[in-house]
DRENTI-942465 format. One line per field, with one value per residue: residue number from 1; residue in one letter; x, y, z of N, C-alpha, C, CB in turn. Coordinates in steps of 0.1 Angstrom, whole numbers, plus 2048, in hexadecimal, padded with zeros to 3 digits. Last residue first. Glycine has a CB too. Layout:
N
i <- (NUM|...)
aa <- (a|...)
n.c1 <- (X|...)
n.c2 <- (Y|...)
n.c3 <- (Z|...)
ca.c1 <- (X|...)
ca.c2 <- (Y|...)
ca.c3 <- (Z|...)
c.c1 <- (X|...)
c.c2 <- (Y|...)
c.c3 <- (Z|...)
cb.c1 <- (X|...)
cb.c2 <- (Y|...)
cb.c3 <- (Z|...)
END
This chain:
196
i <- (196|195|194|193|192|191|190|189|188|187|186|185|184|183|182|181|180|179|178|177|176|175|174|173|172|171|170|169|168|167|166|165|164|163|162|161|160|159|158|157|156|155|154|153|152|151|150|149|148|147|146|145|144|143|142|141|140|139|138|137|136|135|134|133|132|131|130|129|128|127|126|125|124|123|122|121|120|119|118|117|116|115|114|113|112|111|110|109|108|107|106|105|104|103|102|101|100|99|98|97|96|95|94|93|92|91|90|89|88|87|86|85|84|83|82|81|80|79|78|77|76|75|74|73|72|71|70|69|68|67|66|65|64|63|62|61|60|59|58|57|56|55|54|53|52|51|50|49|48|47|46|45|44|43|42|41|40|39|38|37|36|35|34|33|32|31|30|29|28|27|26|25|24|23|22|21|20|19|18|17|16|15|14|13|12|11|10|9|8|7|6|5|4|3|2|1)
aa <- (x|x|x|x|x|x|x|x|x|x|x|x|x|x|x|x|x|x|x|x|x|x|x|x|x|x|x|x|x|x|x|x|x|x|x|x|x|x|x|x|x|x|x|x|x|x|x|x|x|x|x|x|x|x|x|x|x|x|x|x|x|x|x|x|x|x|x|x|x|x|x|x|x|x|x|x|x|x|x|x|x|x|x|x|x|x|x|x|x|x|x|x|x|x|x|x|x|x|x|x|x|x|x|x|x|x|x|x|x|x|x|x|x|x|x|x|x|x|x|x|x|x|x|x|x|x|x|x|x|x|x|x|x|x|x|x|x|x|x|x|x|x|x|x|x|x|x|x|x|x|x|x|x|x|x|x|x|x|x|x|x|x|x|x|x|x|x|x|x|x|x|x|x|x|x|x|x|x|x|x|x|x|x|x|x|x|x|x|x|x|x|x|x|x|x|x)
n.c1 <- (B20|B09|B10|B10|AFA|AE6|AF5|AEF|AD3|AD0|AD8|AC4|AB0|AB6|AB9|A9D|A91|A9F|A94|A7A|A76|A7A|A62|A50|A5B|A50|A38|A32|A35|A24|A0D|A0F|A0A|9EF|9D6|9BA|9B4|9BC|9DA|9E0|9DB|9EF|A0B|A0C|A0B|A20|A2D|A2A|A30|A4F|A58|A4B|A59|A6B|A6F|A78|A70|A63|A58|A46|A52|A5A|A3F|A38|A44|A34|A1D|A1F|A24|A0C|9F9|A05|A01|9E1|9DA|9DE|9C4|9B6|9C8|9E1|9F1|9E2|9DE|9EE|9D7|9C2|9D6|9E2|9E6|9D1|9D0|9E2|9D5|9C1|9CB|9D7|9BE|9AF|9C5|9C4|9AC|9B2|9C5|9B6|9A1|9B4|9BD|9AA|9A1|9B6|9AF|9B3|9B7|9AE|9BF|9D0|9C4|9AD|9AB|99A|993|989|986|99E|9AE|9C8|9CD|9C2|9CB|9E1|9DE|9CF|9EA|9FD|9ED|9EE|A0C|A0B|9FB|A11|A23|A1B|A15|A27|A1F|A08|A15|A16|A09|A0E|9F9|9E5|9ED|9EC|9CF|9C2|9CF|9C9|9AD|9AC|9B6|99E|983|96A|95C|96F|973|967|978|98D|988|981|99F|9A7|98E|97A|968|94E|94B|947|966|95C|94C|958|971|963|95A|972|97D|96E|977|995|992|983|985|96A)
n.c2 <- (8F9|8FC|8E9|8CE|8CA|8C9|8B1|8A0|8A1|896|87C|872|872|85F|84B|844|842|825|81B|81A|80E|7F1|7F4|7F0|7D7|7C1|7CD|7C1|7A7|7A0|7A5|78E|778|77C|78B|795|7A7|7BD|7B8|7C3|7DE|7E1|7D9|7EF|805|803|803|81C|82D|82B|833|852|863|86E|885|8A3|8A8|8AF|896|882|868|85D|84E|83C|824|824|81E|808|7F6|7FC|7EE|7D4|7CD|7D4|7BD|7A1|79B|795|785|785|771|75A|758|74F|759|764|77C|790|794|7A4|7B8|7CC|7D6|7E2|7F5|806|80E|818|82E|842|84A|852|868|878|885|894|8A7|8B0|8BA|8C4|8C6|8D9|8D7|8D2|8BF|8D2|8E4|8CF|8AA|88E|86A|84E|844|830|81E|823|81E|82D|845|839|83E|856|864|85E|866|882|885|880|893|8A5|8A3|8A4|8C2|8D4|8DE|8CA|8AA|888|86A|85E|865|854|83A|841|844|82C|819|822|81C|800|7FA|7FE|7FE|81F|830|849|853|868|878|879|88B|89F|8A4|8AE|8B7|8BD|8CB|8AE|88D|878|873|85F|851|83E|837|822|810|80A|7FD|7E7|7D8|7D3|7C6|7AD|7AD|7A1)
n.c3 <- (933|926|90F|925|92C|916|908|921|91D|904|90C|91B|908|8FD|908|912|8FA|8F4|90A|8FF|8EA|8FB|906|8F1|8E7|8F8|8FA|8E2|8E4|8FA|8EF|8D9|8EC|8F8|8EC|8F2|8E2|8F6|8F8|8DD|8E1|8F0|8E8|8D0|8E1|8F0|8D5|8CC|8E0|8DE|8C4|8C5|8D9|8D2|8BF|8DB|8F6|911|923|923|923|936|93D|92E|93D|956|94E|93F|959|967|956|958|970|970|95E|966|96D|957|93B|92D|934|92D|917|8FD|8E7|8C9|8B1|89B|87D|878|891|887|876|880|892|880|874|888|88F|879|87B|893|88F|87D|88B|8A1|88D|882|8A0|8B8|8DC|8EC|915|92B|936|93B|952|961|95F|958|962|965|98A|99B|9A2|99B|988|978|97E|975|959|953|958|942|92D|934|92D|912|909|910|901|8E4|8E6|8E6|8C3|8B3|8A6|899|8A4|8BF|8D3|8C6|8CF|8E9|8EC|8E3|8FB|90F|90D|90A|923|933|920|922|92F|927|910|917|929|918|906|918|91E|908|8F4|8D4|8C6|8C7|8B8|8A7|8A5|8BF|8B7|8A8|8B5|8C3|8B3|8A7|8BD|8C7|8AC|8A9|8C1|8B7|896|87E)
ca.c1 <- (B2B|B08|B10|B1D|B01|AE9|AF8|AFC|AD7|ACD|AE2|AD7|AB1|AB6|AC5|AAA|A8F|AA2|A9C|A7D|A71|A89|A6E|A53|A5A|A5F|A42|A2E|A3E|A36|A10|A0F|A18|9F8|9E4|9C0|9B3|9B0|9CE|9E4|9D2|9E0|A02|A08|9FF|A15|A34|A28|A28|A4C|A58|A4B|A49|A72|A6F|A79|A7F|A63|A62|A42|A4D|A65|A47|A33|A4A|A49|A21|A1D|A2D|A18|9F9|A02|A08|9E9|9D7|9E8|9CC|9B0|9C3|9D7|9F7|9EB|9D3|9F5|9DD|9C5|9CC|9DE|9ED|9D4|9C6|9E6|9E4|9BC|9C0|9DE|9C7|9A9|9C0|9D3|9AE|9A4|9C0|9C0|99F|9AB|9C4|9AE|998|9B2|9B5|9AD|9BF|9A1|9B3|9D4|9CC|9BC|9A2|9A6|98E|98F|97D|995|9A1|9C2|9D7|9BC|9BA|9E4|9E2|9C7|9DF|9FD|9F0|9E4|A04|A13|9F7|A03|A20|A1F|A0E|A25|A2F|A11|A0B|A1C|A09|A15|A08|9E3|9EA|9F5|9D8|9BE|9D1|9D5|9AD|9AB|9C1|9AF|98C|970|95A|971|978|960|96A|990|98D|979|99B|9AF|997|97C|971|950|94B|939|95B|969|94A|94D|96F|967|953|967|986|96C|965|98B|998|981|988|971)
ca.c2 <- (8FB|904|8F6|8D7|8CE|8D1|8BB|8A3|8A7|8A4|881|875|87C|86A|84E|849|84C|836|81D|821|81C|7FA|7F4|7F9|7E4|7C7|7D0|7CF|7AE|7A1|7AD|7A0|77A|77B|782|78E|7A0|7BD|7B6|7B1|7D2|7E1|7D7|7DF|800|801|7FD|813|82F|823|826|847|85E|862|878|89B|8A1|8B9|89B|88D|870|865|85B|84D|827|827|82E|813|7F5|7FF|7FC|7DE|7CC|7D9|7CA|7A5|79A|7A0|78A|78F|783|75B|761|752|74F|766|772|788|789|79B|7A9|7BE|7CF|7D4|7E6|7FD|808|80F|823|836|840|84A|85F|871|87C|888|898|8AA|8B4|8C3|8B8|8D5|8D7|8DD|8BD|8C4|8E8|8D7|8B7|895|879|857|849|83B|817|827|814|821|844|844|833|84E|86C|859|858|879|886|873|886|8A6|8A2|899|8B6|8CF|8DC|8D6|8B5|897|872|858|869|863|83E|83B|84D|838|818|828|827|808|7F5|805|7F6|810|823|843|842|864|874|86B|87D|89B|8A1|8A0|8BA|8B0|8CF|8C0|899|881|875|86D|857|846|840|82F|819|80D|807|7F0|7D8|7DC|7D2|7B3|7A9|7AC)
ca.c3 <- (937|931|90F|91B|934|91B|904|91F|926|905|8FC|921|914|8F2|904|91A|901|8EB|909|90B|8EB|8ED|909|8F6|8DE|8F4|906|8E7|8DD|8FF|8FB|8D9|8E7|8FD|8E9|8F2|8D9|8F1|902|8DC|8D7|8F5|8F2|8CC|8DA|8F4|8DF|8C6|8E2|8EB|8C7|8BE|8DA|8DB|8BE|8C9|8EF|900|920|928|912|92E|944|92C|92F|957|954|937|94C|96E|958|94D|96C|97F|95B|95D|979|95D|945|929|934|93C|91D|907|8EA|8DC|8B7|8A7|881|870|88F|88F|86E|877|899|889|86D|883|89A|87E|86F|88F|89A|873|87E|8A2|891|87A|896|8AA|8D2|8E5|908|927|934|934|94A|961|960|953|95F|962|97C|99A|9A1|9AF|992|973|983|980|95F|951|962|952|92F|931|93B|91C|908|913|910|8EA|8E8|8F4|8D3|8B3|8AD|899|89D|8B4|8D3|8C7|8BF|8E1|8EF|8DD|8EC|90C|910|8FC|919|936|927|919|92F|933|911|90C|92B|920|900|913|927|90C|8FC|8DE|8CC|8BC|8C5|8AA|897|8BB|8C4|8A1|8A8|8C8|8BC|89D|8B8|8CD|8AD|8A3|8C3|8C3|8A0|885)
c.c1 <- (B36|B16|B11|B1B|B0E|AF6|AF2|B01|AEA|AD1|AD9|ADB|ABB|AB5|ABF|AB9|A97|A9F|AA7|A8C|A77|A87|A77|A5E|A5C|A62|A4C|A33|A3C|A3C|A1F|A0D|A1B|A09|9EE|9CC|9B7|9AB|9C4|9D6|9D8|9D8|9F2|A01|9F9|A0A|A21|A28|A20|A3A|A4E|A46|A46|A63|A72|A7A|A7A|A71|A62|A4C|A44|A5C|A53|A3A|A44|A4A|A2B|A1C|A2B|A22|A07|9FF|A0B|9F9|9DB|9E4|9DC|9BE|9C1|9CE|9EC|9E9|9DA|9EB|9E7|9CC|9CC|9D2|9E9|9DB|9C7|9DE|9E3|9C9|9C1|9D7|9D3|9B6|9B8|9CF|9BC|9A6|9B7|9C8|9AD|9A8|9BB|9BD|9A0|9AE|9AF|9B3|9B7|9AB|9A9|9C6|9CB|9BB|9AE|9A4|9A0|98D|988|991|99D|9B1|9D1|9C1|9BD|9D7|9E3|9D0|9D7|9F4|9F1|9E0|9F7|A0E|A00|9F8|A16|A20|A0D|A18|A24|A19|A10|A12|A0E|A18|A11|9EE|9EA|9F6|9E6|9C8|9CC|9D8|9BD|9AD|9BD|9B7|999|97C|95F|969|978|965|967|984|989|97B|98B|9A6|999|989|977|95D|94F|93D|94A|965|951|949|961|96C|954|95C|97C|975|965|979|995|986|983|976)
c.c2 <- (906|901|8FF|8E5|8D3|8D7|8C9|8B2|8AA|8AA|893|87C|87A|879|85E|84F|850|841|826|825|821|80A|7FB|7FD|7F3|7D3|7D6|7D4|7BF|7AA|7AB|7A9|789|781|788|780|794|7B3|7B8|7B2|7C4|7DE|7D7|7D6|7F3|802|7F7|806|824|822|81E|836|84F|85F|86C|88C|89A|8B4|8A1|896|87D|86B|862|853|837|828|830|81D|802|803|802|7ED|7D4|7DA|7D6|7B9|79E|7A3|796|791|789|76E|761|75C|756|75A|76A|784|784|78C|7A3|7B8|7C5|7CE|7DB|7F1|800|80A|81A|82D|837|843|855|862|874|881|88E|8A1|8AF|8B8|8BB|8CA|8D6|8DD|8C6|8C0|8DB|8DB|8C2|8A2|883|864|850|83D|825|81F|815|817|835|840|838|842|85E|85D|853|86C|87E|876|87A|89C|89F|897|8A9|8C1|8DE|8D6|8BF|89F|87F|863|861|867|84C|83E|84C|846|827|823|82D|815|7FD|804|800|80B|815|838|83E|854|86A|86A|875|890|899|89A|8AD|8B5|8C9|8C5|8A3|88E|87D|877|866|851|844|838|822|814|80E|7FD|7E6|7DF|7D9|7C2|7AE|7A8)
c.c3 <- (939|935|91A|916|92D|924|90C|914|928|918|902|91B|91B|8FF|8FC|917|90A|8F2|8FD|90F|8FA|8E9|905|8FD|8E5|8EA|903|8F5|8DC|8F4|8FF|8E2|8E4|8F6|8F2|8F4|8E1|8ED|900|8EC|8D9|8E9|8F4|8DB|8D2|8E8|8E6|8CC|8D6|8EB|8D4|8C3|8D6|8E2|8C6|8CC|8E2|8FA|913|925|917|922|93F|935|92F|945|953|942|945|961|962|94F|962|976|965|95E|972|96B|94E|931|92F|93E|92D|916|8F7|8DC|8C5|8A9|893|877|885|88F|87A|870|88C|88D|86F|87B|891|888|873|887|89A|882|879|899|898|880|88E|8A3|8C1|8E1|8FE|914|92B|931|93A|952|95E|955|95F|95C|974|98B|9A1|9AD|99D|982|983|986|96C|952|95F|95B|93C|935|93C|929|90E|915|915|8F7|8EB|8F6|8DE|8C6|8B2|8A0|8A2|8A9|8C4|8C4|8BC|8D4|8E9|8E0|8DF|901|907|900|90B|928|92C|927|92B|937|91E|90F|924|926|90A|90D|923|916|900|8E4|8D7|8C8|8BB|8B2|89F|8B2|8C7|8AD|8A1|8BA|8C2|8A7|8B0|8C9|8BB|8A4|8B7|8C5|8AD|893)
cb.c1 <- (B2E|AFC|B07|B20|B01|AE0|AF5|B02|AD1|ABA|AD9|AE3|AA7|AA4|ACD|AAD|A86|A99|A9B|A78|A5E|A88|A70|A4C|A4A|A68|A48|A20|A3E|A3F|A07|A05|A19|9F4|9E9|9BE|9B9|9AF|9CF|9FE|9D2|9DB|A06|A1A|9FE|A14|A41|A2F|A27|A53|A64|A56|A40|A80|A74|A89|A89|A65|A6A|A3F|A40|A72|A4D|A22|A43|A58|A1E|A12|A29|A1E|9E9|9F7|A08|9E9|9CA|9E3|9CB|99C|9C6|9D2|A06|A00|9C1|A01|9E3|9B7|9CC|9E0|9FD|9DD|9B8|9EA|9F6|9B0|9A7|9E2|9CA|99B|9B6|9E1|9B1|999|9BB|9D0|99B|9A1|9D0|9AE|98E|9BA|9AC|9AC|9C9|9A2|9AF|9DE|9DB|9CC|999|9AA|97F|995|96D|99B|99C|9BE|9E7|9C4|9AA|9E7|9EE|9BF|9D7|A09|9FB|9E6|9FF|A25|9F5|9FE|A21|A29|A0C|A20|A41|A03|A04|A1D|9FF|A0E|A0F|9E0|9DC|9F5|9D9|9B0|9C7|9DE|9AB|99D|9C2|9B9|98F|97C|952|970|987|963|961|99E|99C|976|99E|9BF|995|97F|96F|93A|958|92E|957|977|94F|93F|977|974|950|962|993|96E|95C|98D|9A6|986|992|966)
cb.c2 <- (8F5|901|8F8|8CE|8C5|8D0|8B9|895|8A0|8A5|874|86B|87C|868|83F|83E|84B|83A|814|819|81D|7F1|7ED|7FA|7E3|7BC|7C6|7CF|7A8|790|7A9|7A6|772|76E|784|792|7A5|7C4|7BA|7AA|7D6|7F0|7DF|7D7|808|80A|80A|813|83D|82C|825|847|867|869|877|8A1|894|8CF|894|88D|863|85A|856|852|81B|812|834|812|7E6|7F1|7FE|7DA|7C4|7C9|7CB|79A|788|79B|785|78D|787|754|759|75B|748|767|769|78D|78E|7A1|7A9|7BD|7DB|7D7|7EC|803|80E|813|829|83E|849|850|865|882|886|88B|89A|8B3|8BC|8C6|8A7|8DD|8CE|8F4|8BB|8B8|8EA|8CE|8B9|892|880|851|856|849|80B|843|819|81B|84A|856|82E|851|87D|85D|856|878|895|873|885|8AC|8AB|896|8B5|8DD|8EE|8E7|8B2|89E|871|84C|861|869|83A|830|84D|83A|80A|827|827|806|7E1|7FB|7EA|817|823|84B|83F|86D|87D|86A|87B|8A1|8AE|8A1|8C3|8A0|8DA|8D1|897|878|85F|868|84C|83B|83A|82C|817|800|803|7EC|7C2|7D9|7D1|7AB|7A8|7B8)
cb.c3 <- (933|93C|90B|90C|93F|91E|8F8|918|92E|900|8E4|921|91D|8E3|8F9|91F|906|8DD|90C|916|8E9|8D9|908|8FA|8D9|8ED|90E|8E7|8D0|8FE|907|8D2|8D9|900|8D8|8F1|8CE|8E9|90A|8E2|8C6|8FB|8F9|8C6|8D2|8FF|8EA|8C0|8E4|8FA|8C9|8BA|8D0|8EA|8B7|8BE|8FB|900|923|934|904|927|950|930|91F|960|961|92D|941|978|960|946|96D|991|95A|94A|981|962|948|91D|928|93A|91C|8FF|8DB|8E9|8AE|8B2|87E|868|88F|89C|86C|868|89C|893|867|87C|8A8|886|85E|88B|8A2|86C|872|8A5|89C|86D|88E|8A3|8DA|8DD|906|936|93E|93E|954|964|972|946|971|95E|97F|99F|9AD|9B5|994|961|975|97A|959|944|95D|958|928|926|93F|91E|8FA|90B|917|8E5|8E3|8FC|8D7|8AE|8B6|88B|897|8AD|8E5|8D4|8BB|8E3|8FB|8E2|8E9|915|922|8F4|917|945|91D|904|92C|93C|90C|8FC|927|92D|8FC|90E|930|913|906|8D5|8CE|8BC|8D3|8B4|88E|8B3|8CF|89A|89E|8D5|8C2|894|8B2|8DA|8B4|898|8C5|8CC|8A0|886)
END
C-alpha cells in the first residue's frame, strides 16, 4: 500500500464514522493530517456534482485551509461555510472516488525528483492552489473539473513523493485554469451584451 493510500484509508474510515459532517467539521477532522491530504480530500470533494453553491463553498474552503496553512494557523472553518452540511451519500461517493484516484496513481508513481516534494516546496504549493481556487468560487458551470483534478494529481504525487506528478499536476491544473478564464470572459461578455 502506498503512502497516499495508507493515510487516504484513514481518513475514510474517520468520515464513514462521523454523523452530519459540515465543511467546517470536515476540516476539524483533517485538521491533523498533512496540508497536501487536506486539499486532496477537498479536491476530490469539488470534483463530484452537488446541489447550487456547493462548489463555492468548497473552493472557499480550500482557500480558508490555504490561507491558515500560509499564516501558520490551525485549521478551522467557522461562519456561515462552515456550519454547511455536507450529504452523507456524497461524502460516501467522496471516499470511494478518493481511494480510487489514490490507487490509479500509485500504479504508476513513485518517489523520485524529491527536489519538488520537499518540506521547503509546501509555501510554494500552497500559493499555486490558492491562485487556481480562486476562479472556482465563482457560480459558473463546469470550470471545477479540470483545475480541481489538477490539484489532486498534485497532492498525491506529494504524498507519494514524486516529484514528476507534481509538475503534471500543475500542468493540469493550470490548463484548468485557463478554461476557467475563458469560460468567465465568455460569461461576462455575454453578460455585458445583454445588459446592453
Amino acid at each position: 500500500m502506498s503512502p497516499v493510500e495508507a493515510s487516504i484509508a484513514a481518513i475514510a474510515d474517520r468520515i464513514r464514522r462521523s454523523e452530519q459532517l459540515t465543511a467546517g467539521g470536515l476540516v476539524d477532522l483533517l485538521g491533523a493530517a498533512s496540508y497536501p491530504l487536506v486539499i486532496l480530500v477537498l479536491s476530490v470533494l469539488n470534483m463530484l456534482p452537488g446541489p447550487p453553491g456547493y462548489g463555492g463553498t468548497l473552493a472557499i474552503t480550500m482557500i480558508s485551509v490555504t490561507v491558515a496553512t500560509l499564516l501558520g494557523r490551525p485549521l478551522r472553518l467557522g461562519g456561515r461555510i462552515g456550519r454547511r452540511v455536507l450529504p452523507p451519500r456524497l461524502l460516501d461517493r467522496m471516499v470511494r472516488q478518493m481511494q480510487w484516484f489514490a490507487g490509479l496513481v500509485a500504479l504508476v508513481s513513485r518517489p523520485r525528483l524529491a527536489l519538488l516534494t520537499g518540506p521547503r516546496t509546501e509555501f510554494a504549493t500552497a500559493v499555486f492552489v490558492l491562485l487556481i481556487s480562486l476562479p472556482m468560487v465563482l457560480p459558473i458551470p463546469f470550470i471545477n473539473a479540470v483545475p480541481n483534478t489538477g490539484i489532486a494529481v498534485l497532492c498525491v504525487s506529494r504524498i507519494n513523493h514524486d516529484g514528476l506528478g507534481v509538475l503534471l499536476g500543475g500542468i493540469i491544473a493550470l490548463v484548468g485554469l485557463g478554461i476557467a478564464g475563458a469560460a468567465i470572459w465568455g460569461a461576462t461578455i455575454l453578460a455585458t451584451t445583454m445588459l446592453a
